[in-house]
C-alpha positions as CSV (number, residue, x, y, z in Angstrom):
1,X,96.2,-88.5,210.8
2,X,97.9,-85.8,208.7
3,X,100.0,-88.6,207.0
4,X,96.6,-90.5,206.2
5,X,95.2,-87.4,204.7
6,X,97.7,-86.9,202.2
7,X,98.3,-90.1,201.3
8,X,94.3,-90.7,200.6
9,X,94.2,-87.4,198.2
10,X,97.4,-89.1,196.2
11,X,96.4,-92.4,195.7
12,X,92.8,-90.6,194.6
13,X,94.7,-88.5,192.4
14,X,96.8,-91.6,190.5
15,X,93.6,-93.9,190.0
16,X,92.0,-90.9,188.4
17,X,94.9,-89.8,186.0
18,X,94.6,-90.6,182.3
19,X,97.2,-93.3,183.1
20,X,95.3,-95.8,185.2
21,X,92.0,-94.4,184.7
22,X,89.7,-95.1,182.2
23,X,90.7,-93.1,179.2
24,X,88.8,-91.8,176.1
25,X,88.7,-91.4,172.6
26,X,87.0,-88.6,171.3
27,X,86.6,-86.0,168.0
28,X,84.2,-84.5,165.6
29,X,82.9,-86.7,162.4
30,X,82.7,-84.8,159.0
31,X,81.4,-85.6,155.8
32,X,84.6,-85.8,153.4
33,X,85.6,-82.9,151.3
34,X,83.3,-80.5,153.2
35,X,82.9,-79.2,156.7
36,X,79.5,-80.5,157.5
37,X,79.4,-82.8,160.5
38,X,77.2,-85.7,160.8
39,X,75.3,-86.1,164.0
40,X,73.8,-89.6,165.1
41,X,77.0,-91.8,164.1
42,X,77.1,-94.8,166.1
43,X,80.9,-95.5,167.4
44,X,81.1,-98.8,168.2
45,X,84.3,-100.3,170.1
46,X,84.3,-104.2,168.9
47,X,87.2,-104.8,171.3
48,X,85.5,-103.5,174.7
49,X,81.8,-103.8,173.5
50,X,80.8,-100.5,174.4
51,X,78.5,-98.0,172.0
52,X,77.9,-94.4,171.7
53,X,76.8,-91.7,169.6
54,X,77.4,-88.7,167.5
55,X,75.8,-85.4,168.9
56,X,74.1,-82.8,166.8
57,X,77.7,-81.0,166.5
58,X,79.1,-84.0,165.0
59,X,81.2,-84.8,168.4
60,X,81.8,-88.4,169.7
61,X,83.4,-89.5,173.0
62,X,84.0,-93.1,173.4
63,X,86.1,-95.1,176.1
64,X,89.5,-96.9,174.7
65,X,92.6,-98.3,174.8
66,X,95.4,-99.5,173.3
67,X,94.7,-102.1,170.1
68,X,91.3,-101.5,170.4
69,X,89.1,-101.3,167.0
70,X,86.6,-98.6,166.7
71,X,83.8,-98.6,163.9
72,X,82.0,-95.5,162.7
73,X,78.5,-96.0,161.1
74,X,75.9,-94.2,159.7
75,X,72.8,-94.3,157.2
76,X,73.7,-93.0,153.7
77,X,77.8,-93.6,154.4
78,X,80.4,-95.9,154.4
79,X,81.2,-97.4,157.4
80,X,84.9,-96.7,158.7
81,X,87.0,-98.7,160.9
82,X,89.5,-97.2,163.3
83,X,92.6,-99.0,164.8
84,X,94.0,-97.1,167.6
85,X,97.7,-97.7,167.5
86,X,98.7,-95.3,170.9
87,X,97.2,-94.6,173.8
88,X,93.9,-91.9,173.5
89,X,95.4,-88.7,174.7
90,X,94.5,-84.9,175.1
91,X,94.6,-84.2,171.0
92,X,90.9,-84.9,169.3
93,X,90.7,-87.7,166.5
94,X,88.6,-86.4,163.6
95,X,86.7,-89.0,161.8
96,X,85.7,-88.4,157.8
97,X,82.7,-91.2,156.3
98,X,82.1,-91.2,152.7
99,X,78.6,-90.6,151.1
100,X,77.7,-94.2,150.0
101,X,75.6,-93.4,146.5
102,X,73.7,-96.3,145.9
103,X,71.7,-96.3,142.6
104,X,68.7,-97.0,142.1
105,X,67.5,-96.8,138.0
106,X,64.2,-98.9,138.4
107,X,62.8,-97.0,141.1
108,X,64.0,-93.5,139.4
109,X,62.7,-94.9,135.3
110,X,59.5,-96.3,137.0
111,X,58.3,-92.7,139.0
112,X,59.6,-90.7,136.3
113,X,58.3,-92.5,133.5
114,X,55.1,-92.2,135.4
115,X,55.3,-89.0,135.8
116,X,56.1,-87.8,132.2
117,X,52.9,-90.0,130.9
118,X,50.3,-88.7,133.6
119,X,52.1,-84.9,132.6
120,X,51.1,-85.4,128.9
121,X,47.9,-86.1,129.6
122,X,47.1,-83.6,131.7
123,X,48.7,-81.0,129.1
124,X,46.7,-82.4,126.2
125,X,43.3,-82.5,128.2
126,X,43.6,-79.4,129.9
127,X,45.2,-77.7,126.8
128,X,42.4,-75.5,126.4
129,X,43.6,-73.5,129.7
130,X,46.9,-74.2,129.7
131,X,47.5,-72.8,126.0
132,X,45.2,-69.7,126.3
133,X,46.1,-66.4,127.3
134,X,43.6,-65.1,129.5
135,X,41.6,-62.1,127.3
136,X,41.9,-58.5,128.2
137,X,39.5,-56.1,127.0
138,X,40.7,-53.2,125.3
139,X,38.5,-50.7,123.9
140,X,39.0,-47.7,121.1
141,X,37.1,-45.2,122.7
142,X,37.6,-41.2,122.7
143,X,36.5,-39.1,125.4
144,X,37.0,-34.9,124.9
145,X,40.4,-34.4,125.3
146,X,41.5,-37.6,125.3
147,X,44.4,-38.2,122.4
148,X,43.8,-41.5,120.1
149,X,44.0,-44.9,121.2
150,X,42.8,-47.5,123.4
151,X,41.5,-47.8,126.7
152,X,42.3,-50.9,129.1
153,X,38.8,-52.9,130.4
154,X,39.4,-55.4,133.5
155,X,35.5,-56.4,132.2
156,X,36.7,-59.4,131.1
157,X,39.8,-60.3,133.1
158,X,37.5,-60.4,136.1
159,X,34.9,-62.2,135.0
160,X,33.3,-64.7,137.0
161,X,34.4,-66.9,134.0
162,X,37.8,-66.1,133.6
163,X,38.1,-66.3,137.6
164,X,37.8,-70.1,137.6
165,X,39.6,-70.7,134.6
166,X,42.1,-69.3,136.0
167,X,42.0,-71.1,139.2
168,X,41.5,-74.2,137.5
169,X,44.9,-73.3,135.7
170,X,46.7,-73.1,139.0
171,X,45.3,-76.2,140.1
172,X,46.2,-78.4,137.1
173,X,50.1,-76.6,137.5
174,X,50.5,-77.8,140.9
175,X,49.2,-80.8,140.8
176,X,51.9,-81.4,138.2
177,X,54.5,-80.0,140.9
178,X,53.3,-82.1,143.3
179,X,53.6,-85.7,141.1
180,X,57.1,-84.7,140.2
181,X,58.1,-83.9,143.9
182,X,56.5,-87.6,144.2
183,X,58.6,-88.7,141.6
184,X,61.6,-87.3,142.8
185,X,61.1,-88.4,146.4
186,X,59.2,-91.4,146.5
187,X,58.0,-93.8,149.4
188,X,59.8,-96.9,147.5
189,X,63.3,-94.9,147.6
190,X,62.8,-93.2,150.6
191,X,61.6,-96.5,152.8
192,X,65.1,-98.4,151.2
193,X,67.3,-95.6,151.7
194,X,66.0,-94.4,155.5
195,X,64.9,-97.8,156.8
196,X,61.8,-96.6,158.1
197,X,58.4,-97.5,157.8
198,X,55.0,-97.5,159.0
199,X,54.2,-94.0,160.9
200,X,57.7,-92.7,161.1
201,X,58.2,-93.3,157.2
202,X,54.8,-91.1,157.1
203,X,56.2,-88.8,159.5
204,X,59.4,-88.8,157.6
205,X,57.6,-87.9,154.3
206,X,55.4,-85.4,155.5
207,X,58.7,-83.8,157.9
208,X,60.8,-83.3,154.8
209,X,58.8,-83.2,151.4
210,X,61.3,-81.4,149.5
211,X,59.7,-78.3,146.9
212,X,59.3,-78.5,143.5
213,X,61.5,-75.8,142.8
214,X,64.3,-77.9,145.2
215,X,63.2,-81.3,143.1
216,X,64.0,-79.2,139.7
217,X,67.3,-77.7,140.6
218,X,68.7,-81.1,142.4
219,X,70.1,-84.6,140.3
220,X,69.3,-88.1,141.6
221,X,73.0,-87.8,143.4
222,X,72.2,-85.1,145.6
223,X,68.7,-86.2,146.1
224,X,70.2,-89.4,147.8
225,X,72.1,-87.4,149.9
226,X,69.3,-84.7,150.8
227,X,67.5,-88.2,152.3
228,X,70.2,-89.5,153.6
229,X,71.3,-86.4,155.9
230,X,67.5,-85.9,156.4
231,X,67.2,-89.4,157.9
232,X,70.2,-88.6,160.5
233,X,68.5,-85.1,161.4
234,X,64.9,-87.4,161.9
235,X,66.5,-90.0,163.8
236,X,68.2,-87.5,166.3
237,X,64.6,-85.0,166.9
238,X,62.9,-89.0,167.7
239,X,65.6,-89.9,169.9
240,X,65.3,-86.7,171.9
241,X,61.7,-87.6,172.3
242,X,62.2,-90.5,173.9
243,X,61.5,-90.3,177.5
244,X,64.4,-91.2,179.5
């Protein structure tokens, strides 16, 4: 019985070693050139048919052998393929993809042009505001004691006038933000770029409107990516939605 015992926990123990057991390939994917990882990657194994994906740390586990051909694909990055030469063992593969920068000059002359006519206008219309310095009243008045000079009156900066000009000012400013954030992030580019439409393109738009001061300081490269790794961060919050 003894005998039996022994030789049940050994033959156990060789089916589960990484030798005649199912073995895996596993790592963390990076963007190249930095350390940011990418979550959401699908790894695909063509030779076995199996599928998996990246984790919000950027790690992937897949099952693999020998010869097998692994492909590693994401929005907004060039797919890589992966031909595994030895047998997976206990060392991690790290996987880099490329940022695929697609461009896309109508979409970009179109908004912007857009945006640049509709901003003249409102400048020249509004001009009147935008060109005037709100008034200050300052009067030359001497009280006993009092040395020369002149006296500051908030009379006229608080005025029920000069109240609504001046929040008609801020109004006509950031309504020029917002048209260059839609300019700079539009439903055209956004839709090609993320694949996504209907309410999760809404969704999308509303989840990551970028700011104006963000649209300013960023070119169309890193605008493209700023969608891109958006799209992989939206993609990963849905999928954990999902009821399983």
């Amino acid at each position: 019985m003894l005998n039996r015992i022994c030789y049940c926990i050994l033959f156990f123990s060789v089916c589960t070693s990484p030798v005649f057991g199912q073995q895996y390939l596993f790592g963390r994917i990076f963007k190249k050139n930095s350390q940011e990882v990418i979550p959401g990657v699908g790894v695909h194994n063509y030779s076995s048919g199996k599928y998996n994906t990246s984790d919000l740390g950027g790690n992937y586990r897949i099952a693999a052998a020998v010869s097998d051909t692994l492909v590693f694909s994401s929005a907004g990055y060039h797919t890589d393929t992966f031909y595994l030469t030895a047998s997976p063992s206990a060392a991690s593969y790290t996987i880099f993809l490329t940022p695929n920068i697609v461009a896309l000059p109508t979409v970009e002359i179109d908004e912007m042009s857009k945006y640049r006519a509709d901003s003249l206008e409102r400048r020249r219309d509004y001009a009147f505001i935008l060109d005037k310095k709100h008034p200050v009243t300052l009067i030359n008045k001497k009280r006993a004691g009092d040395a020369p000079g002149l006296n500051f009156s908030p009379v006229g900066f608080f005025s029920k006038g000069e109240r609504r000009k001046r929040a008609l000012k801020q109004r006509v400013i950031k309504e020029d933000e917002e048209e260059y954030i839609d300019a700079r992030f539009p439903r055209t580019r956004v839709a090609f770029l993320t694949r996504l439409s209907g309410d999760s393109l809404q969704q999308f738009m509303l989840r990551y409107r970028p700011s104006y001061q963000f649209c300013r300081a960023t070119d169309n490269q890193k605008m493209f990516l700023y969608i891109n790794d958006s799209a992989v961060k939206f993609r990963a919050v849905e999928k954990r939605k999902r009821p399983r």
